[in-house]
N, CA and C atoms as an extended XYZ file, in Angstrom:
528
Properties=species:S:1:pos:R:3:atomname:S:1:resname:S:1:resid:I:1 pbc="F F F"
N       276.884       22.311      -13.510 N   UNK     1
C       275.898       22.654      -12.494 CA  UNK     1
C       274.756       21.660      -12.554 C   UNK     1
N       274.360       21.343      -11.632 N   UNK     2
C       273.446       20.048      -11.298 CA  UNK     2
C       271.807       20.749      -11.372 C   UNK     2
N       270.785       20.182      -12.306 N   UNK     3
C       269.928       20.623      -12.509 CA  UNK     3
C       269.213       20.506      -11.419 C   UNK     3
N       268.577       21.308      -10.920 N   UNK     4
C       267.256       21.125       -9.620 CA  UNK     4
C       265.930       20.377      -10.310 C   UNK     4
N       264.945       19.497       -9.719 N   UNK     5
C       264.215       19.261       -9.968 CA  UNK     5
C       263.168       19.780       -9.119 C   UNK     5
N       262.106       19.702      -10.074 N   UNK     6
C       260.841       20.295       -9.427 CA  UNK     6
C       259.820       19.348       -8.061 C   UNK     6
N       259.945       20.123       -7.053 N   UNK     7
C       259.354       18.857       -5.709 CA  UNK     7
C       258.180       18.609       -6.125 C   UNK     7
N       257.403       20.168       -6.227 N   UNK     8
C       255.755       19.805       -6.068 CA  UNK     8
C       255.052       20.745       -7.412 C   UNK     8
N       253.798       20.641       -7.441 N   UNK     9
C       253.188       21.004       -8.170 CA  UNK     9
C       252.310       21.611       -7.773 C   UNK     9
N       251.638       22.858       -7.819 N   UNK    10
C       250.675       23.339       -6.635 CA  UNK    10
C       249.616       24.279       -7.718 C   UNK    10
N       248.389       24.170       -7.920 N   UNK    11
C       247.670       25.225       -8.579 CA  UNK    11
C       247.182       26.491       -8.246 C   UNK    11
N       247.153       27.544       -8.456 N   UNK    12
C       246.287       28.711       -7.935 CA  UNK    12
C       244.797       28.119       -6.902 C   UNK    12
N       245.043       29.101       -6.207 N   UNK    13
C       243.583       29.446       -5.378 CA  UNK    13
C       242.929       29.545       -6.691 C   UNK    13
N       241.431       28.411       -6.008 N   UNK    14
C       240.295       28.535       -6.789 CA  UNK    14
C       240.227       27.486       -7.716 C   UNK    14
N       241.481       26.852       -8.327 N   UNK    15
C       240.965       25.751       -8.939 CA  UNK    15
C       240.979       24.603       -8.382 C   UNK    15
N       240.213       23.717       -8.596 N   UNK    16
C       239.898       22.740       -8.132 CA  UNK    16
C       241.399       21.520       -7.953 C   UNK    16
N       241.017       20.601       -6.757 N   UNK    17
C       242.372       19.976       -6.484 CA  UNK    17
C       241.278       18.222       -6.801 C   UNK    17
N       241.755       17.549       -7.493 N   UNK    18
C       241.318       15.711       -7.448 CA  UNK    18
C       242.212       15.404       -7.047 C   UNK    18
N       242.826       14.003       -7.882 N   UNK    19
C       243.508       12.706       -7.139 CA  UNK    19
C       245.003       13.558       -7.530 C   UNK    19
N       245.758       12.774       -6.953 N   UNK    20
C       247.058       13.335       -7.452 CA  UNK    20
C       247.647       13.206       -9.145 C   UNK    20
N       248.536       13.984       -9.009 N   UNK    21
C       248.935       14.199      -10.311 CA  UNK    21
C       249.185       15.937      -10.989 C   UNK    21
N       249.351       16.559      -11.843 N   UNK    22
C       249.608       17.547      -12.303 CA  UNK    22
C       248.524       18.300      -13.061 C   UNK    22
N       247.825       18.184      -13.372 N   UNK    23
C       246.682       18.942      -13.919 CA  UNK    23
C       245.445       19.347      -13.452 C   UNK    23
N       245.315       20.920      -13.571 N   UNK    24
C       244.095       21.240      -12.481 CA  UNK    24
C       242.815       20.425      -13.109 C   UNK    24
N       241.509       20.096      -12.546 N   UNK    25
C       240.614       19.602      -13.318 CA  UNK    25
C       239.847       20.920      -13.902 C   UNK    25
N       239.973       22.034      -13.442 N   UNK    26
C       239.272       23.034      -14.174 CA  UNK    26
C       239.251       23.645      -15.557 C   UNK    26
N       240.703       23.056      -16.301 N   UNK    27
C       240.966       23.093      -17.385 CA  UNK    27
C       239.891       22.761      -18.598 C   UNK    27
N       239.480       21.001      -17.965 N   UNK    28
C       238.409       20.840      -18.969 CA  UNK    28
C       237.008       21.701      -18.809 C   UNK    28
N       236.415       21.609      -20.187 N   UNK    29
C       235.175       22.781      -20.276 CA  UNK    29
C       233.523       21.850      -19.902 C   UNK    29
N       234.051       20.442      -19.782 N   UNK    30
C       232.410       19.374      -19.300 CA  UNK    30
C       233.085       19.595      -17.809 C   UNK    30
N       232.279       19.594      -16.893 N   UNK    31
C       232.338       18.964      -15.755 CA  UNK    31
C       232.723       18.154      -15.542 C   UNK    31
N       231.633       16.864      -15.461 N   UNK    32
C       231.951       15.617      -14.747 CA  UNK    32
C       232.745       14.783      -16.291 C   UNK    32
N       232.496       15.261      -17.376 N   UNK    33
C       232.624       14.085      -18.113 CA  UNK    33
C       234.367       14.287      -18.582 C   UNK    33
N       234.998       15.042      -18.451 N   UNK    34
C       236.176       15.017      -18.671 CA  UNK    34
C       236.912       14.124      -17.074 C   UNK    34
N       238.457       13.737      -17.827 N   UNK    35
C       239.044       13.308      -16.846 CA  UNK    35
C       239.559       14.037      -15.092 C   UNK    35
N       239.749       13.884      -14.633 N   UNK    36
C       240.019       14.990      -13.372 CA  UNK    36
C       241.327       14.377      -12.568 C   UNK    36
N       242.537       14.841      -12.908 N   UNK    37
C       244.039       14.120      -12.393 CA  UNK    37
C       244.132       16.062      -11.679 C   UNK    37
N       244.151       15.608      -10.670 N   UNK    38
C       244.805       16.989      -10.390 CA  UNK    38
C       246.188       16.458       -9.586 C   UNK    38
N       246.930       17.895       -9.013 N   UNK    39
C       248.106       18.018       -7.704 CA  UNK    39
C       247.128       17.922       -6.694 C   UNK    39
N       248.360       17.463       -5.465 N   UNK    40
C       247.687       17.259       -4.413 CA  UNK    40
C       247.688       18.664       -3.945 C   UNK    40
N       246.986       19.493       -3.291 N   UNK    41
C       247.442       20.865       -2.739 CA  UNK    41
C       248.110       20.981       -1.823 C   UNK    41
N       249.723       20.673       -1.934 N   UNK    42
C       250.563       21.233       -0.936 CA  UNK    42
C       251.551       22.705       -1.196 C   UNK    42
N       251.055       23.093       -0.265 N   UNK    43
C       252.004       24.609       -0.196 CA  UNK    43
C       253.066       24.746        0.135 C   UNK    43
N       253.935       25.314       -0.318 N   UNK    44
C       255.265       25.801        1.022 CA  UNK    44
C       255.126       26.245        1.984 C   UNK    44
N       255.762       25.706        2.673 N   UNK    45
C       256.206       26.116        4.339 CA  UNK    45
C       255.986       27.104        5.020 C   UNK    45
N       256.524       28.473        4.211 N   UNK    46
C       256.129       29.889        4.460 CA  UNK    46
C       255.718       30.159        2.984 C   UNK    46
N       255.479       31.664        3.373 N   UNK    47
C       254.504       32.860        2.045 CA  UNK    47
C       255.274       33.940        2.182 C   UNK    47
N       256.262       34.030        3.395 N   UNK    48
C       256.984       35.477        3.439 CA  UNK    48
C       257.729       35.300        2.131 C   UNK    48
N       257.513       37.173        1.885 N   UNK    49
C       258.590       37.378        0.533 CA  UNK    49
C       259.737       37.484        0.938 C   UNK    49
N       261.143       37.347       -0.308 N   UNK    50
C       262.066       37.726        0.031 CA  UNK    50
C       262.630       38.958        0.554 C   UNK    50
N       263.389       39.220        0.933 N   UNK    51
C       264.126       40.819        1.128 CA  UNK    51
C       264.376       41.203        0.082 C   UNK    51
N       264.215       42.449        0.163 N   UNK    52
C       265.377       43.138       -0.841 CA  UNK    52
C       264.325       43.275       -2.765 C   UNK    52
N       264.383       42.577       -2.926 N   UNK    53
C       263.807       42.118       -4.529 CA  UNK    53
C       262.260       42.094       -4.621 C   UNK    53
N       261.289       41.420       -3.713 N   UNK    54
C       259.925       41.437       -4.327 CA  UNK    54
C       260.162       40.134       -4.504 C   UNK    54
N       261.008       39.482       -4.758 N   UNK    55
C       261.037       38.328       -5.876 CA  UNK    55
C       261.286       37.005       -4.659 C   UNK    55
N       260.948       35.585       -4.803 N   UNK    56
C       261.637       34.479       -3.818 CA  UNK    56
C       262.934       34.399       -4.142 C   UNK    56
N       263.650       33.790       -3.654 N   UNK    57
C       265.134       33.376       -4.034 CA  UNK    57
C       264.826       32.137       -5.827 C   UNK    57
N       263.460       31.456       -5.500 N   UNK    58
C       263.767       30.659       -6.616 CA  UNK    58
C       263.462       31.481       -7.918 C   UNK    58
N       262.824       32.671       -7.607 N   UNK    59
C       262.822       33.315       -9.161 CA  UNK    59
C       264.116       34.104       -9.295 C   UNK    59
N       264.999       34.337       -8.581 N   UNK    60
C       266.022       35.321       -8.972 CA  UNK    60
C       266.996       34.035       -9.531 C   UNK    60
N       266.516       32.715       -9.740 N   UNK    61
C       267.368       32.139      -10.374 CA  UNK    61
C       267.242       31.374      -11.697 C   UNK    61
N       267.723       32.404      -12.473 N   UNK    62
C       267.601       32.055      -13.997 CA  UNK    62
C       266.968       30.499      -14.455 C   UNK    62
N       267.791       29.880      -14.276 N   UNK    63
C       267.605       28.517      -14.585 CA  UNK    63
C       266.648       27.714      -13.804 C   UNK    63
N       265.777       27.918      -13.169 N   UNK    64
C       265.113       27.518      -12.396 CA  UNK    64
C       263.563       28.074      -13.187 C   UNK    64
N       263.974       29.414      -12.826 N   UNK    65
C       262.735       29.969      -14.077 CA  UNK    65
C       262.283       29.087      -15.663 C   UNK    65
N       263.971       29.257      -15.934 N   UNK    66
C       263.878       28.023      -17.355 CA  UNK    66
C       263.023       26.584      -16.993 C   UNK    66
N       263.291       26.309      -16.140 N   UNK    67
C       263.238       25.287      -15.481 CA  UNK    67
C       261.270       24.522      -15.305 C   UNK    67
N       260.578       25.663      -14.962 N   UNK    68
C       259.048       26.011      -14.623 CA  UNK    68
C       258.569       26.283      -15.973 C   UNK    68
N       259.157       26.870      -16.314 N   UNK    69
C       258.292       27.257      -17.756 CA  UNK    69
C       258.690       26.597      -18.681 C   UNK    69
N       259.650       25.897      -18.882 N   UNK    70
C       259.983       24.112      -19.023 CA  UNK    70
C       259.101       23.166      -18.926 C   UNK    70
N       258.284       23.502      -17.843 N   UNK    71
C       257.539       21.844      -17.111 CA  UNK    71
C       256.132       22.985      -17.477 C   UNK    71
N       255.830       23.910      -17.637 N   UNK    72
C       254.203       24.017      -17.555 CA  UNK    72
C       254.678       23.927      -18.888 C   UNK    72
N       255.331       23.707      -19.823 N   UNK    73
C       255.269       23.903      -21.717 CA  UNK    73
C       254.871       22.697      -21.938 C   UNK    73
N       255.691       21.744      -21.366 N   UNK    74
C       255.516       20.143      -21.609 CA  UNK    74
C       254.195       19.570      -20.997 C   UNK    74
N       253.668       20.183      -19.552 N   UNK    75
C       252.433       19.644      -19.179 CA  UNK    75
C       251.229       20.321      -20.407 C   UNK    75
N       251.617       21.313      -20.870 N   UNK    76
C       250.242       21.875      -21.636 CA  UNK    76
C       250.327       22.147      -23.373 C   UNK    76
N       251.220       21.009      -23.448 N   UNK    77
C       251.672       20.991      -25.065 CA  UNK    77
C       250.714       19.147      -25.094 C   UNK    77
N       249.707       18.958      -25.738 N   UNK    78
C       248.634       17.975      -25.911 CA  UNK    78
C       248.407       17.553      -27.456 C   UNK    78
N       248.544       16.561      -27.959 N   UNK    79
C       247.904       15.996      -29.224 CA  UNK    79
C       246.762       15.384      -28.896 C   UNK    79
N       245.193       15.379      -29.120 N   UNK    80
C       244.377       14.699      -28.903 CA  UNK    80
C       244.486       13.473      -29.951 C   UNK    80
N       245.427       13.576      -30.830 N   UNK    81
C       245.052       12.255      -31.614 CA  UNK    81
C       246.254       11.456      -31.299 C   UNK    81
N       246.771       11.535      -30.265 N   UNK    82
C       247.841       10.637      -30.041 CA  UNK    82
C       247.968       10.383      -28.654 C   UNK    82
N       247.317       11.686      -27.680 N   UNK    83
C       247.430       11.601      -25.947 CA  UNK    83
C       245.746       10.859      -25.626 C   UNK    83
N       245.811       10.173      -24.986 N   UNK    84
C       244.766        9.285      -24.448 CA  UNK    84
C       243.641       10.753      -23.655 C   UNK    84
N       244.940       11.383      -22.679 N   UNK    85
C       243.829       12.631      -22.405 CA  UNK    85
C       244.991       13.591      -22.065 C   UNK    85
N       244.551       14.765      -20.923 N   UNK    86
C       246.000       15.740      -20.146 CA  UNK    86
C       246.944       15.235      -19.704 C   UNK    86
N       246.646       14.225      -19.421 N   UNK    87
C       247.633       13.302      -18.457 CA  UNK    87
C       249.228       12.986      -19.100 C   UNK    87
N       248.485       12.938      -19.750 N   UNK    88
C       249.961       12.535      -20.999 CA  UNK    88
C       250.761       12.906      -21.240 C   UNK    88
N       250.448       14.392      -21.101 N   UNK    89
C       251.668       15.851      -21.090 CA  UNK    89
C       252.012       15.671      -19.437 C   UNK    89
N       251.541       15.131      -18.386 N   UNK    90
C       252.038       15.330      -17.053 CA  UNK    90
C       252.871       14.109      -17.366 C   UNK    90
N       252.687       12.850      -17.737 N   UNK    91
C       253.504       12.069      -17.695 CA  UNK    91
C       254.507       12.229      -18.336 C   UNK    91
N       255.105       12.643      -19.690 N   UNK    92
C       256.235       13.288      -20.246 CA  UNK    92
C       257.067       14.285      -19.707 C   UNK    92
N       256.592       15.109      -18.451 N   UNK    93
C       257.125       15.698      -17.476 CA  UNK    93
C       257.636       15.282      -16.430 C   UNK    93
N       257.306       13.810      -16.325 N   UNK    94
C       257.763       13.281      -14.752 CA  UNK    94
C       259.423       13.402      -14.891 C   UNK    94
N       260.002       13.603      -15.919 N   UNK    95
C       261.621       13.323      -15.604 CA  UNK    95
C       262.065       14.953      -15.112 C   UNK    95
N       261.524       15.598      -14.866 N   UNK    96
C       261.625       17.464      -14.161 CA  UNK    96
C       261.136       16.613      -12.685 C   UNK    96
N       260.692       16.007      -12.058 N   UNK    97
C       260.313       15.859      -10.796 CA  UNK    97
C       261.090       14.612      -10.183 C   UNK    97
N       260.661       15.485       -9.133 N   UNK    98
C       261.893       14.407       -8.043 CA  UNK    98
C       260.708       12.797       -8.333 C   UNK    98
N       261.540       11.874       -7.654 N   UNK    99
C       260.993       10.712       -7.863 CA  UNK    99
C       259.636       10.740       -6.859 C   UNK    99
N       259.420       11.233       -5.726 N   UNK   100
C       258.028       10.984       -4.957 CA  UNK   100
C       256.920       11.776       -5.830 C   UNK   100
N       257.364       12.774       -6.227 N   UNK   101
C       256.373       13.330       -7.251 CA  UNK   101
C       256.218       12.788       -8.236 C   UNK   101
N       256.540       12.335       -8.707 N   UNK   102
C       256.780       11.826       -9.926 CA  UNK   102
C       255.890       10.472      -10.188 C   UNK   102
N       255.826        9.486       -9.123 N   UNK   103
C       254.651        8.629       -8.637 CA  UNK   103
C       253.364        8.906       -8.515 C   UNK   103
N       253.566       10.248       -8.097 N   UNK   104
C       251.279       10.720       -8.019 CA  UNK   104
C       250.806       11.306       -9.403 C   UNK   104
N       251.594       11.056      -10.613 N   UNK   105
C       251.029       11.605      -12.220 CA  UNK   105
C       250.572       10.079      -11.712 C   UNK   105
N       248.714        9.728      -12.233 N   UNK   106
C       248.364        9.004      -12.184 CA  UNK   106
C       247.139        9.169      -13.122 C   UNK   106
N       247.109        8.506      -14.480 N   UNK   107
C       246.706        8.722      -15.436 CA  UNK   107
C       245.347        7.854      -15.394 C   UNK   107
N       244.430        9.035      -15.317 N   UNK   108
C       242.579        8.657      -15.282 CA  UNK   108
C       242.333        7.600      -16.639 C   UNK   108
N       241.951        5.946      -16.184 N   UNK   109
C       241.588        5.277      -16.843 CA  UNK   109
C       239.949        5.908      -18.099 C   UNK   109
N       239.704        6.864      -18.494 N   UNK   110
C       238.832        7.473      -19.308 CA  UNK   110
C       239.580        8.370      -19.842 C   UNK   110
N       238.755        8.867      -21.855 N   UNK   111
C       240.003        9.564      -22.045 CA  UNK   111
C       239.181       10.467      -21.803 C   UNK   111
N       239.645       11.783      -22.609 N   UNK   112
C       239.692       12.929      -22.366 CA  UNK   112
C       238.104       13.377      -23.546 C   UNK   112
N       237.449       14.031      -22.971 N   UNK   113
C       236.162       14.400      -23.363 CA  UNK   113
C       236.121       15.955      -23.599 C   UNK   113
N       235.111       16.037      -24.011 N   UNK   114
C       234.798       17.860      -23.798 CA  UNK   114
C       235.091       18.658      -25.690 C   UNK   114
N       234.137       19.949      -26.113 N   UNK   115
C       234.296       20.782      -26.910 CA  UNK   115
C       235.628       20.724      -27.545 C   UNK   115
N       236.437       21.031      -26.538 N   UNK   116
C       237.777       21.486      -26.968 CA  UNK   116
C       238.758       20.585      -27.277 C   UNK   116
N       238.722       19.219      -27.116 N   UNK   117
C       239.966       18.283      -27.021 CA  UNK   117
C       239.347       17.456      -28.158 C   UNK   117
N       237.897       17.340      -28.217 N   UNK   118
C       237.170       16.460      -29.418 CA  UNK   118
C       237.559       17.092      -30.770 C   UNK   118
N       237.150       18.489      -30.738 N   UNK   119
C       237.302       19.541      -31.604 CA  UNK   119
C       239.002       19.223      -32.079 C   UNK   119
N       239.773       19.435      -31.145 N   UNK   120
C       241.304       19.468      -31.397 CA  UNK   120
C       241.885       18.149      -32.478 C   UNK   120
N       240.900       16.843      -31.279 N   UNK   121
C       241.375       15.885      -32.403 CA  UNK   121
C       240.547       15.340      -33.478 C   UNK   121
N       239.586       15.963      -33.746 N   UNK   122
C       239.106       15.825      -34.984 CA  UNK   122
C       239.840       16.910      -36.151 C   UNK   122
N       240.432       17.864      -35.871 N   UNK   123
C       241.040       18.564      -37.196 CA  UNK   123
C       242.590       18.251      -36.719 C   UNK   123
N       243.260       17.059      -35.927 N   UNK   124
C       244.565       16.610      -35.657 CA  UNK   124
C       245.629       17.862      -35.427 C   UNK   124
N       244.655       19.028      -34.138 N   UNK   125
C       245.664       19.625      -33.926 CA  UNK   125
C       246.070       19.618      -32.448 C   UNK   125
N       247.531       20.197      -32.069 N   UNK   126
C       248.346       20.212      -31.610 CA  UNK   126
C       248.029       21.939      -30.665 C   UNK   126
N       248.267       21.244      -29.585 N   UNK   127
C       248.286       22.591      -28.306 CA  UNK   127
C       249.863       23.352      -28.285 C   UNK   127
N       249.614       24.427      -28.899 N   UNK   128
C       251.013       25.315      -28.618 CA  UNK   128
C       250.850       26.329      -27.164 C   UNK   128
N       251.574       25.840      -26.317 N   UNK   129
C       251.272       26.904      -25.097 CA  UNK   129
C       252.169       28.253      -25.294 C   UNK   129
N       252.085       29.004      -24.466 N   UNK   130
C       252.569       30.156      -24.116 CA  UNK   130
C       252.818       30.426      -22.698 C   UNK   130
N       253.783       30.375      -22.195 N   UNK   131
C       253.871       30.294      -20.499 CA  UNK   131
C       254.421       31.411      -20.190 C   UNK   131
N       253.465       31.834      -19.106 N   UNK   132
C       254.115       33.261      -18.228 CA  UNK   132
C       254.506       33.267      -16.971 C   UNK   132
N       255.832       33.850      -16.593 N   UNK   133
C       256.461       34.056      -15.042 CA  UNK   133
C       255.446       34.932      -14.421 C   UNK   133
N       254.599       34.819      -13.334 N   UNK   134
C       254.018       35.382      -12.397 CA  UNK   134
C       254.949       36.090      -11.480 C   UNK   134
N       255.663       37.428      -12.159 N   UNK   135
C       255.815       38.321      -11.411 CA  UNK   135
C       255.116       38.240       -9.834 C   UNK   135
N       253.868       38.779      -10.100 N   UNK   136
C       253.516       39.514       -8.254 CA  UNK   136
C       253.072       38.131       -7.351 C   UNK   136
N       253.555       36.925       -7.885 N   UNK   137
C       253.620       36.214       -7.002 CA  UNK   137
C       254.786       35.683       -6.117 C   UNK   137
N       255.322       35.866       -4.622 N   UNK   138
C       256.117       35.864       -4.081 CA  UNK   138
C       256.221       35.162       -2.937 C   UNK   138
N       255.699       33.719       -3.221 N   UNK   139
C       256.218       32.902       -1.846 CA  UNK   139
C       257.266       32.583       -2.182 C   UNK   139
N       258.023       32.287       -0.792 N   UNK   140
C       259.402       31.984       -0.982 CA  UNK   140
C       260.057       30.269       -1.801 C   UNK   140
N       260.567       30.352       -1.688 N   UNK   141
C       261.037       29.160       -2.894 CA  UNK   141
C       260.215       28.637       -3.774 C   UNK   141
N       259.206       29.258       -4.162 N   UNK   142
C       258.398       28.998       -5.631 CA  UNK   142
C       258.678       29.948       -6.510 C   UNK   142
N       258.076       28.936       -7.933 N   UNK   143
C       258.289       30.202       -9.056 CA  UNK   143
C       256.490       29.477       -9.611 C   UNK   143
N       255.404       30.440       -9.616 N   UNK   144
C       254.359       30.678      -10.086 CA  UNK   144
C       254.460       30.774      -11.838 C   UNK   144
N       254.204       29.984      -12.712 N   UNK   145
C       253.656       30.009      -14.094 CA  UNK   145
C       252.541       30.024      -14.973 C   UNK   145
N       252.158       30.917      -15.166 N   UNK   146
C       250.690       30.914      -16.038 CA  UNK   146
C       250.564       30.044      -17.205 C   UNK   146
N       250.000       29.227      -18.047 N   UNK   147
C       250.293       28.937      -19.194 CA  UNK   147
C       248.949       28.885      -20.225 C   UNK   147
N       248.717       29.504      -21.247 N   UNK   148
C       247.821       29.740      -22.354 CA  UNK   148
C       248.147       29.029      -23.552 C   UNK   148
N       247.512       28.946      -24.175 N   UNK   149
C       247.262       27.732      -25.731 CA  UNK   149
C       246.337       28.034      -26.707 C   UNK   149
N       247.207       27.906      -27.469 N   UNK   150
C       246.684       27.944      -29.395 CA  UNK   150
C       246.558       26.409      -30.103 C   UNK   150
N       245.443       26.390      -30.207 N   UNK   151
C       245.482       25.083      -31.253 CA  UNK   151
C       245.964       25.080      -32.611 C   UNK   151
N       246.466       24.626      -33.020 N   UNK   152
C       246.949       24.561      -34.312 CA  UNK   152
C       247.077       23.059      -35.168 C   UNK   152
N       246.475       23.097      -35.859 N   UNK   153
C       246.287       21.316      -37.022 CA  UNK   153
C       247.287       22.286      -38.083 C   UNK   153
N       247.619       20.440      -38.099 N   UNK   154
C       248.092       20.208      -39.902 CA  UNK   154
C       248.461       21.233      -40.576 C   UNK   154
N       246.904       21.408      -41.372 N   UNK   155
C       246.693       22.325      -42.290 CA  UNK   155
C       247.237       24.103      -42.190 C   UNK   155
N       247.480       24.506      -40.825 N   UNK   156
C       247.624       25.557      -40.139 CA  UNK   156
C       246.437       26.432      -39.861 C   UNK   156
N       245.165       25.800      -39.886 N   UNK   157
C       244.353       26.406      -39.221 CA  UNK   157
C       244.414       26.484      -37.723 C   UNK   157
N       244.291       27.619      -36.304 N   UNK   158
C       244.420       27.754      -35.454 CA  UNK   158
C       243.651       28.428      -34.738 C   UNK   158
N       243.335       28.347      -33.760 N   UNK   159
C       242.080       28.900      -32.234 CA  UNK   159
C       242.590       28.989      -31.218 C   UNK   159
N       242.001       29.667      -29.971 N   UNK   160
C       242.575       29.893      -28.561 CA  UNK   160
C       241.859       28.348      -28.514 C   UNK   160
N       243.027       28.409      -26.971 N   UNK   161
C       242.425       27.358      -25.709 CA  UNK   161
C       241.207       27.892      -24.964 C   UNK   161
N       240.584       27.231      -24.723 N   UNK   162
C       239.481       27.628      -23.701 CA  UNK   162
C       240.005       28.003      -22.305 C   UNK   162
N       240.952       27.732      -21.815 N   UNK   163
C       241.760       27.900      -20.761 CA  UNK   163
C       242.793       28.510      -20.410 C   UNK   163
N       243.125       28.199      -18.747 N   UNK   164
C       244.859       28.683      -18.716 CA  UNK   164
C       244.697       27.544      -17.353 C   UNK   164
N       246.147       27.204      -17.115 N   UNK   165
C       246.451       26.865      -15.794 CA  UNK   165
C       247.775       27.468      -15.273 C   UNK   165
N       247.651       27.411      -14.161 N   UNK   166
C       248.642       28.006      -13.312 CA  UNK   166
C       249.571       26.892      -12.300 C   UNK   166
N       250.474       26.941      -12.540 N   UNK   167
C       251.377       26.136      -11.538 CA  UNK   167
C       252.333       26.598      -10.759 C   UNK   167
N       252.501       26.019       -9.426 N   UNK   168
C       253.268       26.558       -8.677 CA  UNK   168
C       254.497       25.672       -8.426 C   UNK   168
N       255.573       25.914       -8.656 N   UNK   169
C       256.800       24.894       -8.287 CA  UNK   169
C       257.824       25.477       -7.445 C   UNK   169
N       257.696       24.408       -6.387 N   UNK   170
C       258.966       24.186       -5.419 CA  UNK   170
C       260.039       23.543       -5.840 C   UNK   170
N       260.864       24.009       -5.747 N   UNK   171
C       262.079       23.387       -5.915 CA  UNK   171
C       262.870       22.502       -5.455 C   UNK   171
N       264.022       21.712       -4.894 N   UNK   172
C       265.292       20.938       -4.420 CA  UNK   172
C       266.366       20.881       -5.017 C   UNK   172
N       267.146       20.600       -4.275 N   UNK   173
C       269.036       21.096       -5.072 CA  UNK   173
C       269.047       19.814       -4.714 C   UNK   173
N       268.008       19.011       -3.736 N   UNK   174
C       269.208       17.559       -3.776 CA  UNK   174
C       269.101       16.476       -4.802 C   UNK   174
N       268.518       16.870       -5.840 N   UNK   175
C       268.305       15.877       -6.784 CA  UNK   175
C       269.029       16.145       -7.696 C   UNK   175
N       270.066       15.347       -8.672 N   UNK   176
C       270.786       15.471       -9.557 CA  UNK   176
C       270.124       16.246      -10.606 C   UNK   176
C-alpha cells in the first residue's frame, strides 16, 4: 500500500500565520526575538463533516492518523544544542510532504531565542512530544493533531514545554 503524503500544513484558529513553512510562530515565549517560520494558512475546500461517523474520511483511516501524529512528533521533537532553531524539526519532516510543500519549510536565517529553548540548551535537553488526535475536529479530509512536550537532558532531569501546537493535515493518494 502506497503511503499518502501530507499536502498542507494548517494551524488552529488564533495562532499566528508568518512566512511559509511548518511552525506556528506562537510557540516561541519572546515575541519578536524568536524566529517566526510559520504555514501558509490554507484550508480545505469544504468544513462539511462526514456522514455517518462524526469523523472525515481521513481520520477513519488508520494509517493516515499514524501518519499526522508521525509528522507533528518529528516537527516538535527539538535539540537546542544541535537544531539551529524549530525549523529543523520541520525540515526533517519534509520527506512526509508532497514536494510543493515541502519547498515552503524555509529556515529563518536567526537562531532560535527565548526562556525555553536557551534553558533547553544549556542543560542539553531534548523535546519529547506527546501528540493528540483531535477528535471534535471534523473537516473533511483532514486529521487535526495537538502536540505537547517534556524536556528532558542527559542527566534525566525534566520540565513541561511552555506550549502546544496544533496542526492540521490534508492529505493526497497521488504521491507515492
Amino acid at each position: 500500500m502506497k503511503h499518502p503524503k501530507i499536502l498542507t500544513l494548517t494551524l488552529a484558529a488564533g495562532l499566528v500565520a508568518g512566512v511559509a513553512g511548518c511552525t506556528p510562530a506562537s510557540t516561541e515565549t519572546e515575541p519578536s526575538s524568536a524566529p517566526t517560520v510559520a504555514p501558509t494558512m490554507t484550508s480545505p475546500t469544504t468544513s462539511t463533516p462526514s456522514s455517518n461517523t462524526g469523523q472525515s474520511p481521513a481520520t477513519e483511516d488508520p494509517a493516515k492518523v499514524d501518519l499526522a501524529k508521525q509528522a507533528a512528533t518529528i516537527m516538535t521533537t527539538w535539540n537546542p544544542t544541535k537544531d539551529f532553531n524549530r525549523t529543523a524539526a520541520e525540515l526533517r519532516a519534509r520527506p512526509l510532504m508532497t514536494p510543493e510543500r515541502a519547498k515552503e519549510v524555509i529556515a529563518p536565517e536567526r537562531p532560535a531565542t527565548g526562556v525555553e529553548w536557551l534553558t533547553a540548551a544549556e542543560k542539553n535537553a531534548t523535546s519529547k512530544p506527546t501528540v493528540k488526535l483531535m477528535t471534535e475536529h471534523h473537516e473533511q479530509n483532514t486529521i487535526a493533531v495537538t502536540a505537547t512536550w517534556q524536556w528532558v537532558s542527559k542527566d534525566g532531569e525534566s520540565w513541561a514545554g511552555e506550549g502546544k501546537q496544533t496542526f492540521f493535515f490534508t492529505f493526497t493518494d497521488t504521491e507515492p
